[in-house]
C-alpha positions as CSV (number, residue, x, y, z in Angstrom):
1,X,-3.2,-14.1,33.4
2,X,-3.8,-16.7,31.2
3,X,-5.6,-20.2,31.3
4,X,-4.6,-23.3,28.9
5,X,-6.9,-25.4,28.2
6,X,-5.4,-28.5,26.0
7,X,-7.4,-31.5,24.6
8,X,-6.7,-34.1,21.8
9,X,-4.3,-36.3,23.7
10,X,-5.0,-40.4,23.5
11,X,-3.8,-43.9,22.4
12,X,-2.8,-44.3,19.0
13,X,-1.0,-46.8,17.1
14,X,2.7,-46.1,15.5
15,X,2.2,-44.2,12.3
16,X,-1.0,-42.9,13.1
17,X,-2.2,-39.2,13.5
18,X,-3.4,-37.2,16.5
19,X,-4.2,-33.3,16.8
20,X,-4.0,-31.5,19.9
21,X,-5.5,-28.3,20.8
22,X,-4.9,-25.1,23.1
23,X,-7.3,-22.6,23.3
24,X,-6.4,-19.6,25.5
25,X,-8.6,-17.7,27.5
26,X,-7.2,-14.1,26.2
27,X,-6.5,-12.9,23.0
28,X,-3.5,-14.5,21.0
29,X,-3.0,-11.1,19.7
30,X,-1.5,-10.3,23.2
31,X,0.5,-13.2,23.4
32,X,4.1,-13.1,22.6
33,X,4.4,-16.4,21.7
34,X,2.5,-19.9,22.1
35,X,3.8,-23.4,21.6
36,X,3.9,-26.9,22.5
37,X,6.7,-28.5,24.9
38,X,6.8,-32.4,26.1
39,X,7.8,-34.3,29.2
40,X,8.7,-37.8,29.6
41,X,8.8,-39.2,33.3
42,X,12.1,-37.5,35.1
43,X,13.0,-36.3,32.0
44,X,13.3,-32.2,31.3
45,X,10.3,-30.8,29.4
46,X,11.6,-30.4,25.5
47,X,9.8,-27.9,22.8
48,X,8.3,-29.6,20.1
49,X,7.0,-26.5,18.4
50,X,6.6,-22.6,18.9
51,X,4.8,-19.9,16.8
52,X,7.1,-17.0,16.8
53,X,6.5,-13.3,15.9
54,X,5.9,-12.8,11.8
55,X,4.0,-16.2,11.4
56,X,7.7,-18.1,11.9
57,X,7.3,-21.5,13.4
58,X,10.2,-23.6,15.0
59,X,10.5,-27.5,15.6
60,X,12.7,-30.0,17.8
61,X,14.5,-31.7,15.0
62,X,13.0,-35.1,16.1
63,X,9.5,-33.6,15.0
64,X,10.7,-31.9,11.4
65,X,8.6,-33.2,8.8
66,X,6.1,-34.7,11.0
67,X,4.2,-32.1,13.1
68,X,2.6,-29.1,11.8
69,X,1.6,-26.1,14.4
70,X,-1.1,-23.6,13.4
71,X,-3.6,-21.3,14.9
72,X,-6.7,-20.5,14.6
73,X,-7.0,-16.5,15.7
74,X,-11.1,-16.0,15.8
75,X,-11.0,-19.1,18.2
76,X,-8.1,-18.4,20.0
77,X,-6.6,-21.7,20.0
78,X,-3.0,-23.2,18.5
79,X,-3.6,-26.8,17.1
80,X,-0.5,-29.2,16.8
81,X,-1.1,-31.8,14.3
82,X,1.1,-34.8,14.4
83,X,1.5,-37.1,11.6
84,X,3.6,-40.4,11.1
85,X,3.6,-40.7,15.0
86,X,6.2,-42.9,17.0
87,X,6.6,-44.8,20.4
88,X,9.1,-42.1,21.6
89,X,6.9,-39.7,20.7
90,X,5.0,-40.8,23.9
91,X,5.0,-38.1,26.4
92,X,2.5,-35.8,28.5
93,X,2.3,-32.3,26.0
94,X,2.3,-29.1,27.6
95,X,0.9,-25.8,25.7
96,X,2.9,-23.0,26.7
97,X,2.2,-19.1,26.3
98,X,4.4,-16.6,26.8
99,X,3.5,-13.0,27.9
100,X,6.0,-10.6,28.3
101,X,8.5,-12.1,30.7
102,X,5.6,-14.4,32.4
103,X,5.2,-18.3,31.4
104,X,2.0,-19.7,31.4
105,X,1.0,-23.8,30.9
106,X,-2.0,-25.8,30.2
107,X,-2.5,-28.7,32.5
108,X,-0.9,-31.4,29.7
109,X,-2.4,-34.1,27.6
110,X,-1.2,-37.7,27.8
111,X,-0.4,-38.9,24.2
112,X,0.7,-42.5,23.9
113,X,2.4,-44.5,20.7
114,X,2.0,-48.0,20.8
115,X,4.2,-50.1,18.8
């Protein structure tokens, strides 16, 4: 098992800067892979970013340029920093953890870009 525990959603104007955080409650030593999905109201729930095996990172082309994932290992927790926001970046984010063939999400932060 594994809790998510995400913080660092809010209100921001557009081009303004947020950073969310996920800090698991195991090791991300033994975790396959963490990341960061959104979901808009009726809408599917989209990755944003993932840190893959070898330190690799992946982005939803919308976010290229803009949003940085990292991790912090002694604390456990993967960070998404996001820079230059929009309006349709507006979305509740989801942290997501992989283990093996088991899927594991935090309970989602509301971040909201006014115009």
């Amino acid at each position: 098992q594994v809790q998510l525990v995400e913080s660092g959603g809010g209100l921001v104007q557009a081009g303004g800067s947020l950073r969310l955080s996920c800090t698991s409650s195991r090791s991300i030593f033994s975790i396959n892979t963490m990341g960061w999905y959104r979901q808009a109201p009726g809408k599917e729930r989209e990755l944003v970013a993932v840190l893959l095996s070898g330190s690799r990172k992946d982005y939803a082309d919308s976010v290229k340029g803009r949003f940085t994932i990292s991790r912090d290992d002694a604390k456990n927790t993967v960070y998404l920093q996001m820079n230059s926001l929009k309006p349709e970046d507006t979305d509740v984010y989801y942290c997501n953890a992989r283990v093996n063939e088991a899927n594991y999400w935090g309970q989602g932060t509301q971040v909201t870009v006014s115009s």
